[in-house]
OpenMM code with the backbone's topology and positions (N, CA, C; nanometers):
from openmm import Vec3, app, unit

residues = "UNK UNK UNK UNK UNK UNK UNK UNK UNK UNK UNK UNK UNK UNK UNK UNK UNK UNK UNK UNK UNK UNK UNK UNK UNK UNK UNK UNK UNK UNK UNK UNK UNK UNK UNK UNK UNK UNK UNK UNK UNK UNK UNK UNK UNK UNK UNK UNK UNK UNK UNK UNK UNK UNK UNK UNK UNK UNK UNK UNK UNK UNK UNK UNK UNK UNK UNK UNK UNK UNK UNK UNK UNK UNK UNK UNK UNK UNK UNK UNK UNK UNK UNK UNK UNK UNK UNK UNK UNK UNK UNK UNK UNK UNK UNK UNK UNK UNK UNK UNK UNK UNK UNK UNK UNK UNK UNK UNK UNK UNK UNK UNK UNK UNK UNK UNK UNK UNK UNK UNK UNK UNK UNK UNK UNK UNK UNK UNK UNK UNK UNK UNK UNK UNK UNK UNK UNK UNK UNK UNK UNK UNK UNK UNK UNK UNK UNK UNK UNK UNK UNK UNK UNK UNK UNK UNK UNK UNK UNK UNK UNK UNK".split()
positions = [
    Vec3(0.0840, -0.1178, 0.0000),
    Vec3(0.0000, 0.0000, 0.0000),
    Vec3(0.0887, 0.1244, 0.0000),
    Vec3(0.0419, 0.2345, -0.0464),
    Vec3(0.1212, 0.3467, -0.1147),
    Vec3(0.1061, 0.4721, 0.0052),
    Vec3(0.1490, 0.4838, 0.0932),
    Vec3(0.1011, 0.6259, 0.2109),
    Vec3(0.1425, 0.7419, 0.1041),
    Vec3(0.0539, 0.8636, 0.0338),
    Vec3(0.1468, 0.9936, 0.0259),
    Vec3(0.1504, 1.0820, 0.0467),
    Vec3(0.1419, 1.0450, 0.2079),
    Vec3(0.2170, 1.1398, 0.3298),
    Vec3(0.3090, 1.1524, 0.4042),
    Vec3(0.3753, 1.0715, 0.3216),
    Vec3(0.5344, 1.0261, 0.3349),
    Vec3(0.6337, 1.0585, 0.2557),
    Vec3(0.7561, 1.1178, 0.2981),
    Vec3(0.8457, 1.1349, 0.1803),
    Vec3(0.9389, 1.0154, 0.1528),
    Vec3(1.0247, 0.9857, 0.0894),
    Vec3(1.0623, 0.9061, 0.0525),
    Vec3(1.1810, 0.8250, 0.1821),
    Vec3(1.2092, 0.9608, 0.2704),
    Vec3(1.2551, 0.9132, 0.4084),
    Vec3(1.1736, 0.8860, 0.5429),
    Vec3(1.0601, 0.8958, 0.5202),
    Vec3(0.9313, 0.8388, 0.5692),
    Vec3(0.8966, 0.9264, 0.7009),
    Vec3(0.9146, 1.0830, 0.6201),
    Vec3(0.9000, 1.2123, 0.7481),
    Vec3(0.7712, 1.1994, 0.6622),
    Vec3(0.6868, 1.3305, 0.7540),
    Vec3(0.5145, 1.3345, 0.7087),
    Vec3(0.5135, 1.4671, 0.6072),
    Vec3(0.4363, 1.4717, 0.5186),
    Vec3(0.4759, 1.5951, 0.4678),
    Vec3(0.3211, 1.5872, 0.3775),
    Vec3(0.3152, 1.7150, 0.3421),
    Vec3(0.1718, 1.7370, 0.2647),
    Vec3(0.1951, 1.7590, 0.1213),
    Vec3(0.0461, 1.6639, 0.0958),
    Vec3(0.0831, 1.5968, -0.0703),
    Vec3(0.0942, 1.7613, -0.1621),
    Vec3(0.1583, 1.7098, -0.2657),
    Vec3(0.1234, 1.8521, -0.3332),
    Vec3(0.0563, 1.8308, -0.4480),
    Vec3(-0.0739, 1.9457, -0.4637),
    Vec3(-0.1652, 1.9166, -0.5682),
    Vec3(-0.1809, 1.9883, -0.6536),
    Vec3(-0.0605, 2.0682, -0.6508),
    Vec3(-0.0847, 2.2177, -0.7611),
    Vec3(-0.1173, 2.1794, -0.8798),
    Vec3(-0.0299, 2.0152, -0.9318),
    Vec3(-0.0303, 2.0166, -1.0761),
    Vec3(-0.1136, 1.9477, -1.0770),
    Vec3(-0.2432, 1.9171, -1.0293),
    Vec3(-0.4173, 1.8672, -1.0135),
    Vec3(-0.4704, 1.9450, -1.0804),
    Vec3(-0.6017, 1.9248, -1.1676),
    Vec3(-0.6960, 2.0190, -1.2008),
    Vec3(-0.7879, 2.0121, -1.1147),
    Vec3(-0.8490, 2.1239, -1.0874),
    Vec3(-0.9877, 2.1724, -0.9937),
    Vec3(-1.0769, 2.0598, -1.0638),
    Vec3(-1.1798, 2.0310, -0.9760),
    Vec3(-1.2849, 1.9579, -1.0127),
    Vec3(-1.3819, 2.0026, -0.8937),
    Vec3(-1.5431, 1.9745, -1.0024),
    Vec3(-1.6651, 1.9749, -0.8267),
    Vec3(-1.6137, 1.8715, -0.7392),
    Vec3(-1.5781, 1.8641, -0.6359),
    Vec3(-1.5603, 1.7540, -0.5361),
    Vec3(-1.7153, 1.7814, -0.4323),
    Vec3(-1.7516, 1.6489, -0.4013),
    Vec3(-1.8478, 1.6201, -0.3167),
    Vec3(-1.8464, 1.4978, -0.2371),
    Vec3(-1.8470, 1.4896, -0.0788),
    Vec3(-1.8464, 1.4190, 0.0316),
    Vec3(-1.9556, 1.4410, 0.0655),
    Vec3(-2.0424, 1.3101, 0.1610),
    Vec3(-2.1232, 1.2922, 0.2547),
    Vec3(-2.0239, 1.2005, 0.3187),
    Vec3(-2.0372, 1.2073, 0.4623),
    Vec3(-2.0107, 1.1675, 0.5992),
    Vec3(-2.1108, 1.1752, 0.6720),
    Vec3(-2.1577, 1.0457, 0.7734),
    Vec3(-2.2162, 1.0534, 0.8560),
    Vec3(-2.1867, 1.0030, 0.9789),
    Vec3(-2.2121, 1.0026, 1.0971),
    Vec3(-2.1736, 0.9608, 1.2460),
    Vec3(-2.2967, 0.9023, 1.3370),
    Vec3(-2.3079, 0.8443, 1.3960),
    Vec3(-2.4315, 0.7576, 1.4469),
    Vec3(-2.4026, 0.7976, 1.6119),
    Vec3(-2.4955, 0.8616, 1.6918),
    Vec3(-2.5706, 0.9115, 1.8222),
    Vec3(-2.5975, 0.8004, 1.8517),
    Vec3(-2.5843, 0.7161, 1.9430),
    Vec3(-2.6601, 0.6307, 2.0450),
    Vec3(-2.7551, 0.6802, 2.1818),
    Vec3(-2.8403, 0.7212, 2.2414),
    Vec3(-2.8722, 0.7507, 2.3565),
    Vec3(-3.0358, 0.6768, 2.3665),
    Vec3(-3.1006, 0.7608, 2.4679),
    Vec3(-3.2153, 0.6354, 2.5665),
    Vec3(-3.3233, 0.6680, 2.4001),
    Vec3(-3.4008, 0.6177, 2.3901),
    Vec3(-3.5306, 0.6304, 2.3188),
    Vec3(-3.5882, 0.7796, 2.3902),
    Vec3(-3.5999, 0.7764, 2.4795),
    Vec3(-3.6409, 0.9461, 2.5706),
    Vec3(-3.5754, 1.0378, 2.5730),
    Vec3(-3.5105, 0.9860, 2.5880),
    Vec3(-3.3928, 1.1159, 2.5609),
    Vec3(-3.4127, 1.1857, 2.4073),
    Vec3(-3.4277, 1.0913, 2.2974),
    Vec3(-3.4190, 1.1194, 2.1754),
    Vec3(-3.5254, 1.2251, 2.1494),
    Vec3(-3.6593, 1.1230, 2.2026),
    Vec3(-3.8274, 1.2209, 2.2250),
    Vec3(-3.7749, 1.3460, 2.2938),
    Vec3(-3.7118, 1.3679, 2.3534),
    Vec3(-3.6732, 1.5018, 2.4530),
    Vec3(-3.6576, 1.6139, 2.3650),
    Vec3(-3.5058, 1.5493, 2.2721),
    Vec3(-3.4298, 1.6118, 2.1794),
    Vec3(-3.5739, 1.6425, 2.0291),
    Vec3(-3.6066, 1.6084, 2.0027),
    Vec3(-3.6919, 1.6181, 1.9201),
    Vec3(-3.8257, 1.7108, 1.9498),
    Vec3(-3.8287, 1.7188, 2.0586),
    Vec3(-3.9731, 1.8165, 2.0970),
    Vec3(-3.9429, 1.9512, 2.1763),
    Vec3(-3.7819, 1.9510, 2.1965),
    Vec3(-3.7915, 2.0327, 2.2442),
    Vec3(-3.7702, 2.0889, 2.3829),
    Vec3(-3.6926, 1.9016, 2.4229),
    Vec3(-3.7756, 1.9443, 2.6151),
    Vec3(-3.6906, 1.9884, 2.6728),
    Vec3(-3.5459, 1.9495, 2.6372),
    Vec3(-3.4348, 2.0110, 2.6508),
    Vec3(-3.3481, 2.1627, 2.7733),
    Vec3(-3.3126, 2.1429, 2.8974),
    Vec3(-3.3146, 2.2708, 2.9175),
    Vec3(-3.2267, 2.3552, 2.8546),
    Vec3(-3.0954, 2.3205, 2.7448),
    Vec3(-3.0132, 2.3504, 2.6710),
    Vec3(-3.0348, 2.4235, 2.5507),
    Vec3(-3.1797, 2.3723, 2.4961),
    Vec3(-3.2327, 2.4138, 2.3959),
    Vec3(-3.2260, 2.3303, 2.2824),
    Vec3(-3.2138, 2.4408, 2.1643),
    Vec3(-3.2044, 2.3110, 2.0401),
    Vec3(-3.0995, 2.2593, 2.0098),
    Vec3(-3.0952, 2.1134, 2.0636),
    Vec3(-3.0123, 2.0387, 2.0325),
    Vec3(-2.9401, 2.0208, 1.8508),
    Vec3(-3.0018, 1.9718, 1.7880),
    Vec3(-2.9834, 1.9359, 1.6780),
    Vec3(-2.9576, 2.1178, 1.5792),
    Vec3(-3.0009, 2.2091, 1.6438),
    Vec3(-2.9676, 2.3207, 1.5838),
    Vec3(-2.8334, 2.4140, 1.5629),
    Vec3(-2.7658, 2.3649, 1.6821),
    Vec3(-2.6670, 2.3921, 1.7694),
    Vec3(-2.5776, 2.2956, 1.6863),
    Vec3(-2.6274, 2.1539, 1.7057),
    Vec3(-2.5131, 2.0555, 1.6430),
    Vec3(-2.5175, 2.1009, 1.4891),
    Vec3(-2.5709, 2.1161, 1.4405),
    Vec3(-2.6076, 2.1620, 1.2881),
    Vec3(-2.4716, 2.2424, 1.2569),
    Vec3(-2.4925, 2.3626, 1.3249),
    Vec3(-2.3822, 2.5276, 1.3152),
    Vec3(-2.2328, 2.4479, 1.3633),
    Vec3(-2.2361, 2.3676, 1.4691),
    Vec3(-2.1048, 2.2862, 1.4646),
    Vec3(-2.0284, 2.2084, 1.3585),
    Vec3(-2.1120, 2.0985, 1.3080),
    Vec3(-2.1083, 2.0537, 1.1992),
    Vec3(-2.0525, 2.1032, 1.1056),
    Vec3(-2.1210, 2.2592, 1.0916),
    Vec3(-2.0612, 2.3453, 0.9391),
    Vec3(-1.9597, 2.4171, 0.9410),
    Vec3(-1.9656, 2.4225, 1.1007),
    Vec3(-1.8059, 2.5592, 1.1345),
    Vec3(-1.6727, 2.3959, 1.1749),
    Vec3(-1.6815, 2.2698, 1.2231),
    Vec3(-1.6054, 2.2229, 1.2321),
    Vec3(-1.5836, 2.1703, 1.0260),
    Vec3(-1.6580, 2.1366, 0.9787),
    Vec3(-1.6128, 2.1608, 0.8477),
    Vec3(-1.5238, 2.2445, 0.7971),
    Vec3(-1.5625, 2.3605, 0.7593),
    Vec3(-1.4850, 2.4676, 0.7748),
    Vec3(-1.3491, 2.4737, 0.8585),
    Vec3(-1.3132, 2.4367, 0.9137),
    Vec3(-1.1981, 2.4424, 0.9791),
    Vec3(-1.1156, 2.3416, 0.9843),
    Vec3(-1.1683, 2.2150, 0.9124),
    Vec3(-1.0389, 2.0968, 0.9112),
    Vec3(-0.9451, 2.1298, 0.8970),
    Vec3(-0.8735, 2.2429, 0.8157),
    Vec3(-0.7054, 2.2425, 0.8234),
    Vec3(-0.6690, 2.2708, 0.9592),
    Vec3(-0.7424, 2.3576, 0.9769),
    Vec3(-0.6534, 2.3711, 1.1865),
    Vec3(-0.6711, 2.2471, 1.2667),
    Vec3(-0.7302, 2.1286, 1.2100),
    Vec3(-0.7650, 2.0673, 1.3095),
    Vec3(-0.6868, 1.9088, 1.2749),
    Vec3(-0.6576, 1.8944, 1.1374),
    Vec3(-0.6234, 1.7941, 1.0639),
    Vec3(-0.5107, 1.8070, 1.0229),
    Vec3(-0.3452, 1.7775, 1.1138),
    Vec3(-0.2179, 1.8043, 1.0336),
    Vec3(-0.2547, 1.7552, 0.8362),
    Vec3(-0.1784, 1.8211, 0.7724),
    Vec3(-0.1315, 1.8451, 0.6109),
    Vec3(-0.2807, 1.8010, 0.5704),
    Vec3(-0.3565, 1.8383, 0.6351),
    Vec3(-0.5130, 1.8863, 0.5225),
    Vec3(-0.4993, 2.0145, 0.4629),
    Vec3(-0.5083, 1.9942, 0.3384),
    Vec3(-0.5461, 2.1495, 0.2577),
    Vec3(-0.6408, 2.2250, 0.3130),
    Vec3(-0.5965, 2.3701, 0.3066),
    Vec3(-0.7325, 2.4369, 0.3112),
    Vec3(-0.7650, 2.4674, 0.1767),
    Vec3(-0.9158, 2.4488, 0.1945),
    Vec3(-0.9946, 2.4738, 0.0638),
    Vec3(-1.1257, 2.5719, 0.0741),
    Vec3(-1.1674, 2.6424, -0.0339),
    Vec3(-1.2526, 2.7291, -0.0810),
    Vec3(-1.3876, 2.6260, -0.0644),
    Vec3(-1.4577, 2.6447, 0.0072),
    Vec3(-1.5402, 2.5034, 0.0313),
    Vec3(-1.6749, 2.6145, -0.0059),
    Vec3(-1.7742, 2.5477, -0.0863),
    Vec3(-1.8489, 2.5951, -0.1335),
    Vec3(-2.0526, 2.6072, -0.0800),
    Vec3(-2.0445, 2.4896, -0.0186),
    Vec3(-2.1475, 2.4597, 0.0810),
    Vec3(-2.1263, 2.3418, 0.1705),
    Vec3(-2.1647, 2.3665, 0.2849),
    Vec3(-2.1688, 2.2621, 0.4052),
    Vec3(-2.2923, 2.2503, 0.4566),
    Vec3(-2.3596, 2.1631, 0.4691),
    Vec3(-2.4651, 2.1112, 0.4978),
    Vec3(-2.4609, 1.9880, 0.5880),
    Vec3(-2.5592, 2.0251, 0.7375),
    Vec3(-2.5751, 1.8627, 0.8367),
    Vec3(-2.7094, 1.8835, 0.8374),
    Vec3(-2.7782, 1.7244, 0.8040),
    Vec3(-2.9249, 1.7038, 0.8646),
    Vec3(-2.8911, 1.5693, 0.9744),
    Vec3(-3.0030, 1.5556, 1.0307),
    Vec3(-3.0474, 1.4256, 1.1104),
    Vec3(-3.1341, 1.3798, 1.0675),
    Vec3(-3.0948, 1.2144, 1.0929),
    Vec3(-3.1949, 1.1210, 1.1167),
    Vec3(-3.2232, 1.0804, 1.1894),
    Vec3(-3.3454, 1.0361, 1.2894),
    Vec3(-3.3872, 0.9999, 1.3873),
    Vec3(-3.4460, 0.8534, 1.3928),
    Vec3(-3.3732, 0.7666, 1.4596),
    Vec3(-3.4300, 0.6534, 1.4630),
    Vec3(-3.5198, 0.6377, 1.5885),
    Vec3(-3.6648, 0.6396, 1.6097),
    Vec3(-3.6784, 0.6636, 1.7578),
    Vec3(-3.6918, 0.5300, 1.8533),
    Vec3(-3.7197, 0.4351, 1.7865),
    Vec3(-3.7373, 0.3344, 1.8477),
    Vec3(-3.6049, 0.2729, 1.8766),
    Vec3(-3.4668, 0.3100, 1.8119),
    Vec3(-3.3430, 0.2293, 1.8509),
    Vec3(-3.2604, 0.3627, 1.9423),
    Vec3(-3.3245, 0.5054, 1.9686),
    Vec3(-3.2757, 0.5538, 2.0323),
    Vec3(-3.1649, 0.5889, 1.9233),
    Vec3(-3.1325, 0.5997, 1.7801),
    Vec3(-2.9994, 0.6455, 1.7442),
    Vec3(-3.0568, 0.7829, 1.6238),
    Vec3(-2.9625, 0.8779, 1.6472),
    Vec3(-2.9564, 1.0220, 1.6000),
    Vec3(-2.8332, 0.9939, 1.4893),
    Vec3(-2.8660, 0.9757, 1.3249),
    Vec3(-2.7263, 1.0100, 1.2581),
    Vec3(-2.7227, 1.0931, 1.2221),
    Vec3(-2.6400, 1.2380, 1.2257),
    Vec3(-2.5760, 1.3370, 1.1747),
    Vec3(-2.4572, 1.3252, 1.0067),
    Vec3(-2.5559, 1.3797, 0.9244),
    Vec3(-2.5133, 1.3548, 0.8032),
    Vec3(-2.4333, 1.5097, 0.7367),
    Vec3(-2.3102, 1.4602, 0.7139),
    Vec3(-2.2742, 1.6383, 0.6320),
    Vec3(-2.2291, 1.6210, 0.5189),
    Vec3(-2.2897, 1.6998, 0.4450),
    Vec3(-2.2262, 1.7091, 0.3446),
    Vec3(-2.1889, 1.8495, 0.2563),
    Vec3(-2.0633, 1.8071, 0.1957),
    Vec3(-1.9319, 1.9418, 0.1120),
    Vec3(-1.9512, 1.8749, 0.0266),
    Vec3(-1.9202, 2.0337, -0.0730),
    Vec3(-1.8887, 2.1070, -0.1827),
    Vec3(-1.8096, 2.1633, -0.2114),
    Vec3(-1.7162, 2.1895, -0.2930),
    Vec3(-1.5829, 2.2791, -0.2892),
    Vec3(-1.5337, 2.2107, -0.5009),
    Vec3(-1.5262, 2.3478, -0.5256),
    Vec3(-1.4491, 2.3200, -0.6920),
    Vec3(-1.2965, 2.3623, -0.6470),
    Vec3(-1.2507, 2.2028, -0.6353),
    Vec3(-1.0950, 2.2340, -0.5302),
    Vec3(-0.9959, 2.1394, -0.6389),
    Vec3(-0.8940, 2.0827, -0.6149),
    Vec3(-0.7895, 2.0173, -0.6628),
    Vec3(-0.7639, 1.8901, -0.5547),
    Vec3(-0.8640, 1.9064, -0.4434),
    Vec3(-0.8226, 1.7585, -0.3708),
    Vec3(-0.9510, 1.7415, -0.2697),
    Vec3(-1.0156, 1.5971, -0.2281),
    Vec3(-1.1248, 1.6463, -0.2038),
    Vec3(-1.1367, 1.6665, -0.0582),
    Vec3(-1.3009, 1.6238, -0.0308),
    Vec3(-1.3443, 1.7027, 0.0672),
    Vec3(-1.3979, 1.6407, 0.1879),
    Vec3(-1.3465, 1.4910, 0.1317),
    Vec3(-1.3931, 1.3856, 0.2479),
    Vec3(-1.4017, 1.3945, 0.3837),
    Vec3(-1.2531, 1.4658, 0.4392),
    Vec3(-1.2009, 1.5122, 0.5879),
    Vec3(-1.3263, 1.5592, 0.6105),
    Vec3(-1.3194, 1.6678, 0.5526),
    Vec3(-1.4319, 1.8053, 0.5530),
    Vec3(-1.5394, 1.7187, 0.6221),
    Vec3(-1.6238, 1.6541, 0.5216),
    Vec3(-1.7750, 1.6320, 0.5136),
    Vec3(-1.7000, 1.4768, 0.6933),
    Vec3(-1.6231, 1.3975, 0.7364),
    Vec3(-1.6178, 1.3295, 0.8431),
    Vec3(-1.6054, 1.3861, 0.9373),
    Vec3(-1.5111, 1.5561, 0.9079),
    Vec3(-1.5262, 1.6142, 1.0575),
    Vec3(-1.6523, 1.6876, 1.0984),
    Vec3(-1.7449, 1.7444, 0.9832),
    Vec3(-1.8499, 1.7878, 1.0088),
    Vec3(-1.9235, 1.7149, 1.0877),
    Vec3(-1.9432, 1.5878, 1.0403),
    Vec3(-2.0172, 1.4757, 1.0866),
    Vec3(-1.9848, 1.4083, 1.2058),
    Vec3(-1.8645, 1.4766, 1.2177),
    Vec3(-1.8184, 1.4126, 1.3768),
    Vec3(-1.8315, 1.4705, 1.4796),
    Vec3(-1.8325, 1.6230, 1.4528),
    Vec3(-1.8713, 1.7316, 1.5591),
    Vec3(-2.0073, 1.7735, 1.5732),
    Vec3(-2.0902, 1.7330, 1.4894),
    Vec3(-2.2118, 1.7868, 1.5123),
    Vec3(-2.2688, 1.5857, 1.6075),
    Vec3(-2.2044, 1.5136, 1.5837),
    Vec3(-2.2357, 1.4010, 1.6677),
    Vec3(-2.2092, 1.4521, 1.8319),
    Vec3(-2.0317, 1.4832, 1.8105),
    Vec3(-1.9909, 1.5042, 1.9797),
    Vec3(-2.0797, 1.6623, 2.0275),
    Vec3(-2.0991, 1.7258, 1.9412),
    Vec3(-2.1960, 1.8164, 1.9694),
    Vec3(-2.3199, 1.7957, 2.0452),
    Vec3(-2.4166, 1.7180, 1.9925),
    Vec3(-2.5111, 1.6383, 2.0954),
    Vec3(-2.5142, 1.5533, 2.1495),
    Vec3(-2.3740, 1.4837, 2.1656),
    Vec3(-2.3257, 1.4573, 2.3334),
    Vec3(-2.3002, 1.5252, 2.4070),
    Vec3(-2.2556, 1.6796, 2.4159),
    Vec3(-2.2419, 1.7863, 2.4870),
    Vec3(-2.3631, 1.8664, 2.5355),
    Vec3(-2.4364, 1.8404, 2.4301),
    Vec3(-2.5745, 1.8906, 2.5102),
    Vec3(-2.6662, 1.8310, 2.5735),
    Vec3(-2.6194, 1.6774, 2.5763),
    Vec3(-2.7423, 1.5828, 2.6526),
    Vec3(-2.6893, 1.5419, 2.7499),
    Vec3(-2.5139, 1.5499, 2.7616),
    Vec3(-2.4355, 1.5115, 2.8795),
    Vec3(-2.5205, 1.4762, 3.0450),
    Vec3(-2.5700, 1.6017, 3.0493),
    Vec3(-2.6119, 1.6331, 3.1560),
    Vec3(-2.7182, 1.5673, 3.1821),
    Vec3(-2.8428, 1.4896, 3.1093),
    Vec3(-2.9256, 1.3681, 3.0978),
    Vec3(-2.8731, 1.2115, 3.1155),
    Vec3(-2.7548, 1.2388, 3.0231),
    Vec3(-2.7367, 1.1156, 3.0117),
    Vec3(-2.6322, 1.0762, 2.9462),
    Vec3(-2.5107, 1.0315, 3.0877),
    Vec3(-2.3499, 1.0650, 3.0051),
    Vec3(-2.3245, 0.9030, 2.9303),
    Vec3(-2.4017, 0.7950, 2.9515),
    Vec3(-2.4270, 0.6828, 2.8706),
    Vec3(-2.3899, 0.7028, 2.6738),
    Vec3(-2.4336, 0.7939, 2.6619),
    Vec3(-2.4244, 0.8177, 2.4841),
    Vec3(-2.3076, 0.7532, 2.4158),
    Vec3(-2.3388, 0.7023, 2.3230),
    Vec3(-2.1863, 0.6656, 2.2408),
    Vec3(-2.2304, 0.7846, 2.1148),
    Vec3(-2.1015, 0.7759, 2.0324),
    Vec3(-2.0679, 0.7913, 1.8885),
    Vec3(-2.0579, 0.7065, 1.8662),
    Vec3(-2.0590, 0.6085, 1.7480),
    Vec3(-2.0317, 0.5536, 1.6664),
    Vec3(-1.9944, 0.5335, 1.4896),
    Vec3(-1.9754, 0.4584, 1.4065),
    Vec3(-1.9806, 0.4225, 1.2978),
    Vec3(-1.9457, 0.5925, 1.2588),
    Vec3(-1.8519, 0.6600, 1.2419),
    Vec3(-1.8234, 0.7419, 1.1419),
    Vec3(-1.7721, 0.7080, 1.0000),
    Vec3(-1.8025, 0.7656, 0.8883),
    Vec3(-1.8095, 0.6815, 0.7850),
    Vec3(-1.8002, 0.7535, 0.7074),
    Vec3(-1.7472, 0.7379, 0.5500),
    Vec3(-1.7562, 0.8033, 0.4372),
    Vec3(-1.8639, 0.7225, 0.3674),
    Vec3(-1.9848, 0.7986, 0.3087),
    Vec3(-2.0912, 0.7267, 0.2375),
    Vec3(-2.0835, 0.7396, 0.1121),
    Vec3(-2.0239, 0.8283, 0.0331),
    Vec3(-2.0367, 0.9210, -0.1009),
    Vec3(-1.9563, 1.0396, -0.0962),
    Vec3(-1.8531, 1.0017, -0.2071),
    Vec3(-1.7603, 1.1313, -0.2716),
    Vec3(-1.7635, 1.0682, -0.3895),
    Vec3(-1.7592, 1.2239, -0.4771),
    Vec3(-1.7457, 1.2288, -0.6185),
    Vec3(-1.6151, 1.3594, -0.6312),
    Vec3(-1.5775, 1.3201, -0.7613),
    Vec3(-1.4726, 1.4452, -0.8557),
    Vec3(-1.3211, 1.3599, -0.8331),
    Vec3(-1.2589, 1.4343, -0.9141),
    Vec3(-1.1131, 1.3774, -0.9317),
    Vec3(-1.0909, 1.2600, -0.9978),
    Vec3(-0.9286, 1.2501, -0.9503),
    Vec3(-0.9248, 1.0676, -1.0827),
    Vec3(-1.0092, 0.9663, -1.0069),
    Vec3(-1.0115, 0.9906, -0.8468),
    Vec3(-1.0843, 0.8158, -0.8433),
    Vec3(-1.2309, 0.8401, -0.8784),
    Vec3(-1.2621, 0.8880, -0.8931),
    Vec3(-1.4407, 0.8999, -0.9588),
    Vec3(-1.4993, 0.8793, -0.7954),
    Vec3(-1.6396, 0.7950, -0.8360),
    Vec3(-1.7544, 0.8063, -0.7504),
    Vec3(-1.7375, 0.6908, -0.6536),
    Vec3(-1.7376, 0.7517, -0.5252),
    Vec3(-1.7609, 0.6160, -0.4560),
    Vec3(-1.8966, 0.5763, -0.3493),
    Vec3(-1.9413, 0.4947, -0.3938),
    Vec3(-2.0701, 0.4971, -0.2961),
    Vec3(-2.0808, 0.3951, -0.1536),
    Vec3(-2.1127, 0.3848, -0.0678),
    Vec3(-2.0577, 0.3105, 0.0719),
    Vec3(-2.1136, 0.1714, -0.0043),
    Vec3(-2.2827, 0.1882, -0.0294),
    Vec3(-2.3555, 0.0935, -0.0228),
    Vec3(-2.3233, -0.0115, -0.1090),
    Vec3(-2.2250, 0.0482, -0.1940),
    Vec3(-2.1930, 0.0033, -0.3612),
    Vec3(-2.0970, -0.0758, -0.3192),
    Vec3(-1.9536, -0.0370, -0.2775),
    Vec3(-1.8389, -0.0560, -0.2601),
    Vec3(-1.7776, -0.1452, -0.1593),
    Vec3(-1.8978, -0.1556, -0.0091),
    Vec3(-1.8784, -0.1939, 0.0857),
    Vec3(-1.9899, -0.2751, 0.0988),
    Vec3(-1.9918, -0.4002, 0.1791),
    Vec3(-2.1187, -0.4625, 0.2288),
    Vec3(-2.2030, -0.4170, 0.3450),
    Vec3(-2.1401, -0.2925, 0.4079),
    Vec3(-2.2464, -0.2428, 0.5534),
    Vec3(-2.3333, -0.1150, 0.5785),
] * unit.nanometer
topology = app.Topology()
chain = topology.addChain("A")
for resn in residues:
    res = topology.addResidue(resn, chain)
    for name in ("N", "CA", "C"):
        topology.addAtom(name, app.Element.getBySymbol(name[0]), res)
């Protein structure tokens, strides 16, 4: 297997993509909430003394997007074009997935982007339910779908069996 974030003396160093052409690049990432079934009803209606949960994680989501290079040694920063998190609510298994997804007409893509979105707007509403219920996991963070560049399209459901 090929690391190239490695130089040839196997220090870390950031790839260089100048001589890349721009392309639309597009990531979805999502992250999976575990907590009680009530808790979830809580988060969903409102009952919250924190407030809106999922609104809060939302603006996280898009500003930790936004900021992967400070947060991700030799990630590019990129001109990122839209960031977007919704939820899904499973209510009967008690699980919340936080889905983000980037945009950016960049030279390398945007995968980081769209996993850290998806990862902070998860630990995001663990921070606001803490205080209910420090039980919560994260789980399953995941790349579901990126498109642009040489490797083309990749789809989870396609590519992977889970």
């Amino acid at each position: 297997m090929n690391f190239n974030h490695f130089d040839e003396r196997g220090h870390a160093i950031m790839v260089d993509v100048s001589d890349k052409q721009p392309t639309m690049r597009t990531a979805v990432a999502a992250a999976e909430v575990r907590l009680s079934p009530a808790l979830l009803a809580a988060i969903k209606t409102g009952g919250l003394a924190k407030g809106d949960v999922l609104g809060v994680a939302r603006l996280a989501g898009i500003m930790a997007a936004k900021r992967t290079p400070d947060l991700i040694p030799l990630s590019h920063p990129l001109a990122i074009h839209n960031v977007s998190v919704d939820f899904e609510m499973n209510e009967p298994s008690g699980v919340i997935t936080a889905r983000c997804t980037v945009r950016a007409y960049e030279r390398t893509g945007v995968e980081m982007e769209a996993m850290t979105g998806a990862s902070l707007a998860a630990l995001t509403i663990y921070d606001m339910c803490k205080g209910s219920d420090k039980s919560i996991t994260i789980s399953e963070i995941k790349l579901l779908f990126k498109e642009g560049g040489k490797s083309g399209v990749y789809r989870r459901d396609i590519n992977n069996k889970d």
